[in-house]
C-alpha positions as CSV (number, residue, x, y, z in Angstrom):
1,X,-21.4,-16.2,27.1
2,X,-19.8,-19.0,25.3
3,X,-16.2,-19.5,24.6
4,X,-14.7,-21.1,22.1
5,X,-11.0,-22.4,23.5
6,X,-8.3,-24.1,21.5
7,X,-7.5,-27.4,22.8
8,X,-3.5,-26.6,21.6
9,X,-1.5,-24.4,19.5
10,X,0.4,-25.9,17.2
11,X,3.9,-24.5,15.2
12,X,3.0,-23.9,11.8
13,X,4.6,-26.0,8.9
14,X,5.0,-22.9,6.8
15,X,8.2,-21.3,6.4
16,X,8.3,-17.6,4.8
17,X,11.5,-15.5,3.8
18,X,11.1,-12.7,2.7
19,X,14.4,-12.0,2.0
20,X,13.7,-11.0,-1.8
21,X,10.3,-8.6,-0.8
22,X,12.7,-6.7,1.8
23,X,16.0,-6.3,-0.7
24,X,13.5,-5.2,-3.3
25,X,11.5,-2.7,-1.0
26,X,15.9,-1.2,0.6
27,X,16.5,-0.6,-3.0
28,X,13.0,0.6,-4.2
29,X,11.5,2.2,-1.7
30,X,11.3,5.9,-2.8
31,X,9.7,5.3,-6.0
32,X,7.0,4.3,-4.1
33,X,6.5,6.7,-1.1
34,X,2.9,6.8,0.2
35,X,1.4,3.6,-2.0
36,X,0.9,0.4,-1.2
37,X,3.1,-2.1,-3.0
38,X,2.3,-5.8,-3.5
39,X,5.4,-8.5,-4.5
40,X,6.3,-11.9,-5.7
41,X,9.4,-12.2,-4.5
42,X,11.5,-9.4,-6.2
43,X,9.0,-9.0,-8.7
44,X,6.6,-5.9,-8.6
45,X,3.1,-7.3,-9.4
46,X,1.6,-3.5,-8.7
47,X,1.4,-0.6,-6.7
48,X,-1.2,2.2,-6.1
49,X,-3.7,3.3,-3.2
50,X,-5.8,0.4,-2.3
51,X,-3.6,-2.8,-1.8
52,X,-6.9,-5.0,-2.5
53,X,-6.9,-5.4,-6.4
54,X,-3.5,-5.3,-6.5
55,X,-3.1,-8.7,-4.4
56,X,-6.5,-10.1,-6.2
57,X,-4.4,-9.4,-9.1
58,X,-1.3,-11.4,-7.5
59,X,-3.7,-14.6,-7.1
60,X,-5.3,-14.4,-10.3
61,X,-1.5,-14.8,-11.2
62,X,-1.4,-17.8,-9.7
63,X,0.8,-15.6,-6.6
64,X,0.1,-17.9,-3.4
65,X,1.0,-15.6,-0.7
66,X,1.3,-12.1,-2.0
67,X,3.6,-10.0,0.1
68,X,1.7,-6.3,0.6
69,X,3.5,-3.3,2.2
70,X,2.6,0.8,2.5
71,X,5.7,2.3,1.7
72,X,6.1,5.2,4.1
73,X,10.0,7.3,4.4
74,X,11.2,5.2,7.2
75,X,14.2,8.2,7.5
76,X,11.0,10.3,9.3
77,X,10.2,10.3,13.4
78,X,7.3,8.9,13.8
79,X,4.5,10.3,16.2
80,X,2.4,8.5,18.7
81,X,0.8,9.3,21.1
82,X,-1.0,12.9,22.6
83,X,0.2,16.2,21.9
């Protein structure tokens, strides 16, 4: 078996905030229970059940890095685990 090893792991030059996509998705969030939502910034590029053309859309917009979240009620318990 061969194994491919990374000689080094390097910091990444890229800095993200998403400090827009996350005040947009506090105030928002309900309108959009149980779809998938895809952002610019504050801006609402789409939403629906299958993130995919919603963030093909984003690039054909000229959207670099397309910020994609399921909305689900975050006020619920969540379950893990076996019952």
């Amino acid at each position: 078996m061969v194994t491919n090893v990374l000689s080094e792991v390097r910091a990444s030059s890229v800095v993200v905030n998403l400090e827009k996509e996350l005040e947009w998705l506090r105030e928002h969030w309900r309108e959009y229970l149980g779809q998938w939502v895809v952002l610019d910034g504050e801006r609402l590029i789409g939403h629906g059940s299958d993130p995919r053309p919603l963030v093909a859309q984003a690039r054909a917009e000229g959207v670099k890095m397309p910020f994609a979240k399921y909305v689900r009620d975050e006020t619920l318990p969540s379950m893990g685990g076996w019952m």
